[in-house]
Structures are given as C-alpha cells and as structure tokens.
C-alpha positions as CSV (number, residue, x, y, z in Angstrom):
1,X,-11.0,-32.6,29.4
2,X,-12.2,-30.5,26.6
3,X,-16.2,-31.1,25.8
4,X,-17.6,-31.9,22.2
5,X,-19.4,-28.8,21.8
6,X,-16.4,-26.9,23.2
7,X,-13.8,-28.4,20.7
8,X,-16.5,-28.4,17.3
9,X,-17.1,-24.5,18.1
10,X,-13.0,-24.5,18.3
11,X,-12.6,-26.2,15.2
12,X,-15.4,-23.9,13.4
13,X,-13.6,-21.1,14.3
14,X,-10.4,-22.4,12.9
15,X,-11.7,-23.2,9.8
16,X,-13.6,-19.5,8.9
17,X,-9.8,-17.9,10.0
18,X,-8.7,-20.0,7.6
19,X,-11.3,-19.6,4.8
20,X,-10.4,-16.0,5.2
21,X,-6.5,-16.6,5.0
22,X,-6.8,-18.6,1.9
23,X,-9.7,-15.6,0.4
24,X,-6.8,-13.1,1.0
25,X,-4.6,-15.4,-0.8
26,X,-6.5,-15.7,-3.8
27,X,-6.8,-12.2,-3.6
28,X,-3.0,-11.4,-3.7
29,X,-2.7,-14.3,-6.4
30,X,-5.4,-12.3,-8.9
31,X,-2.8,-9.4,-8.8
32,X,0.1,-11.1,-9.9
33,X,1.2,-12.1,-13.1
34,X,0.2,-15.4,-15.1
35,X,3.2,-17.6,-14.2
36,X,3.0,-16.5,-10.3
37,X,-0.7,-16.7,-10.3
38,X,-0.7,-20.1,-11.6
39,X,1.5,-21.4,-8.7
40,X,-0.7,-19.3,-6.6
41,X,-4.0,-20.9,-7.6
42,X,-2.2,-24.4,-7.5
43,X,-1.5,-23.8,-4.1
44,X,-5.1,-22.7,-3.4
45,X,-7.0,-25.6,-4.5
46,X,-4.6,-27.8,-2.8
47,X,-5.7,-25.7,0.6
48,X,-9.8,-25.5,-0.1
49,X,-9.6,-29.6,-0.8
50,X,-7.3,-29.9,2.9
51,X,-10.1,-27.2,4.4
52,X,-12.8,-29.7,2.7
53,X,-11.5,-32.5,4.2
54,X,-11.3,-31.1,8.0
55,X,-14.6,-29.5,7.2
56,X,-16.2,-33.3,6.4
57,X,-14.0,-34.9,9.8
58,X,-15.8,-32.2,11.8
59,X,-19.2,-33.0,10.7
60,X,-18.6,-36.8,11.1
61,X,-17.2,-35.5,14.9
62,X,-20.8,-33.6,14.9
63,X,-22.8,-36.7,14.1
64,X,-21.0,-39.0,16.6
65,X,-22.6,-39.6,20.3
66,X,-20.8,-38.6,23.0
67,X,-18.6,-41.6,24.0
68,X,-17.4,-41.9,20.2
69,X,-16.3,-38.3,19.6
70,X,-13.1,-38.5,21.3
71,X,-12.3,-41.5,19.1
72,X,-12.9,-38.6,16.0
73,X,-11.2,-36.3,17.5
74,X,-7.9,-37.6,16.1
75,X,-9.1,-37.4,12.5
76,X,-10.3,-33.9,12.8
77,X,-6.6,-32.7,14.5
78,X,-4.7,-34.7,11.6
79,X,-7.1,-33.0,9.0
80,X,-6.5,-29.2,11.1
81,X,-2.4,-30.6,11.1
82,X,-2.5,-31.3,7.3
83,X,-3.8,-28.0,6.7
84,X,-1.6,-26.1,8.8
C-alpha cells in the first residue's frame, strides 16, 4: 500500500512534468500562425483548467487525515486521468 506522503510527492511530480509539457506547448503554439495558434491556445487553457483541477484534488488529498486520504485518492487519479 502506497503512503500519503509517498503518493502527494508522486502526484507533485506529475503535475511540474506536466506544467512543463503544456509551457513547451505554448511555446510551439507562439510560433505558428494565427489560425494554428488559436487552436493551439484553445487547447492550452482547456489543459491549465484540467492541471487546476488535479492541482486543487491534491491539496484537498493534503488536508485530509490519514484514514480519509485513500477515500481522495480516487478524485485526485480521475483529475491526473482527465488530464492525461
């Protein structure tokens, strides 16, 4: 059984490689033309409001005592999932 603080580091780390991913996104989308970058940002905003989402599951996960953060769990994997 994975602990708490084994699984929130886990789920940190996830979201910075992720940060990062959507950062070199952005980046490739500022060097494409308007109708491109358009879709490009469209598709960026829908991944920083998923990443904000996970982001807010795992600090309800990091407030929870120990027996309830298993129940939590589930809604931080669904919020990783959506992401994905």
């Amino acid at each position: 059984m994975e602990s708490k603080k084994a699984y929130q580091e886990k789920m940190e780390a996830q979201l910075k490689e992720w940060s990062a991913k959507i950062d070199l996104l952005k980046a490739k989308a500022d060097k494409t033309k308007a109708e491109a970058k358009i879709k490009y940002y469209e598709k960026i905003e829908e991944l920083r409001a998923g990443q904000e989402t996970a982001r807010q599951k795992l600090q309800e996960l990091k407030g929870s005592g120990e027996g309830a953060w298993e129940e939590l769990k589930g809604g931080v994997d669904k919020a990783l999932n959506d992401l994905k």
